[in-house]
C-alpha positions in Angstrom: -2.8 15.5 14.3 -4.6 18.9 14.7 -3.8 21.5 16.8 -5.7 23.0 19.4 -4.7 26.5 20.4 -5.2 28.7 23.2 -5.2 31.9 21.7 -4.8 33.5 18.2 -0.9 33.5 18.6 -0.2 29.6 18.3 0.0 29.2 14.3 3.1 27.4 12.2 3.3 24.5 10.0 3.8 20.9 11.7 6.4 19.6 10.7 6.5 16.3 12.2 3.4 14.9 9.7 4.1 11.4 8.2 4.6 12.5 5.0 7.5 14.5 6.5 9.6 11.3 6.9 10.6 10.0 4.1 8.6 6.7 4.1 9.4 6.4 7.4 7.3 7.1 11.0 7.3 8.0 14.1 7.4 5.7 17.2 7.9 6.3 21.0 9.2 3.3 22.8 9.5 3.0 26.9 10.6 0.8 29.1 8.6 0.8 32.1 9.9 1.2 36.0 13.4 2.0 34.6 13.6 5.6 35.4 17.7 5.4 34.0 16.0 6.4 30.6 13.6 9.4 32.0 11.4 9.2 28.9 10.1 7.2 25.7 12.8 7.6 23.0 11.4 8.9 19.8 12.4 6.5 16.7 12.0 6.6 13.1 11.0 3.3 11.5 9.9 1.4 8.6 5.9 0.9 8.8 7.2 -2.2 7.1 9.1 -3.8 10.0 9.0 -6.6 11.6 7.9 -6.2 15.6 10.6 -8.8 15.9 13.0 -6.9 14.2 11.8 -4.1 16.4 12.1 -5.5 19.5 15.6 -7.9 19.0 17.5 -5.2 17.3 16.1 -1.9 17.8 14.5 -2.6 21.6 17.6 -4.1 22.1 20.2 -1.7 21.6 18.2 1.5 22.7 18.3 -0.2 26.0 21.8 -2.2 26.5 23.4 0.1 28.6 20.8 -0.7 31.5 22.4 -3.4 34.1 18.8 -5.3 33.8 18.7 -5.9 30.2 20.7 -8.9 30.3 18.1 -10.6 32.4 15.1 -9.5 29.3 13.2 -11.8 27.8 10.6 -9.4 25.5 8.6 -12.6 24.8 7.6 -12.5 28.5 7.1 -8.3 28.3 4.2 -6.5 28.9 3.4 -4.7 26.4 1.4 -1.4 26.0 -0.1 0.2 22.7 -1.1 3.8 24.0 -1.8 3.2 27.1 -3.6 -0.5 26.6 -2.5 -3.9 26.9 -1.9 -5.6 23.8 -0.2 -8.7 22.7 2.2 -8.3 19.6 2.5 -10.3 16.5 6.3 -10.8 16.5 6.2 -11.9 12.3 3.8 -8.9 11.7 4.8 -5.4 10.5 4.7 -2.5 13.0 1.6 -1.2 11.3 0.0 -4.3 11.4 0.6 -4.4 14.9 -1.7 -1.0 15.1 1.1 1.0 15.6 1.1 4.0 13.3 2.6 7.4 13.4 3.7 9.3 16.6 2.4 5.4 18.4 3.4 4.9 21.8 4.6 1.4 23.3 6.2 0.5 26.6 6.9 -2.5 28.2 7.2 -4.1 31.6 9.4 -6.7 32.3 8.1 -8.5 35.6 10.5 -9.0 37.9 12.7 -6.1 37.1 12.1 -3.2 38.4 15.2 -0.5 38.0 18.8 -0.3 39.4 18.8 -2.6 42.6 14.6 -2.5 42.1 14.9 1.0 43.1 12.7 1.8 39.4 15.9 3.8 38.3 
């Protein structure tokens, strides 16, 4: 990803490049209208992964804690791919899912919407 400075005084390697990861990548994953996690986490995964895998296990115990997970069904998710719609292949790999590097997915889960539906 390049960088786009300002002024002559932005300069350093980037370190979070691909090849920096041992095989691995980079994925942010967010769950949307559940403002207990105030962010996408940042996760390092296998290209090679399963989107099941991803979201059973991985999905799964990122977001346990919350009151609402319980009530998840990720088949019935929205899901988002940087910002756009998309429909996963649960038996196909995270990259054949179009999710590369530094991706971005959330998810809504209709009917849920935070702590007592106050989107916390």
């Amino acid at each position: 990803m390049p960088v786009i400075a300002l002024n002559e005084g932005y300069t350093g390697e980037i370190r979070d490049r691909e090849e920096n990861f041992h095989g691995k990548q980079l994925l942010f994953v967010g769950w949307e209208d559940h403002l207990m996690f105030c962010a996408p986490h940042c996760i390092p995964v296998e290209p090679s992964m399963s989107f099941r895998v991803l979201a059973t296990e991985v999905i799964a115990a990122m977001y346990a804690v919350h009151p609402d997970w319980k009530k998840v069904d990720l088949r019935q998710a929205e899901w988002f791919r940087s910002g756009d719609a998309f429909t996963p292949d649960f038996d196909k790999t995270l990259r054949e899912n179009g999710l590369g590097h530094k991706a971005v997915i959330r998810f809504r889960t209709p009917g849920l919407t935070g702590i007592g539906g106050s989107c916390s």
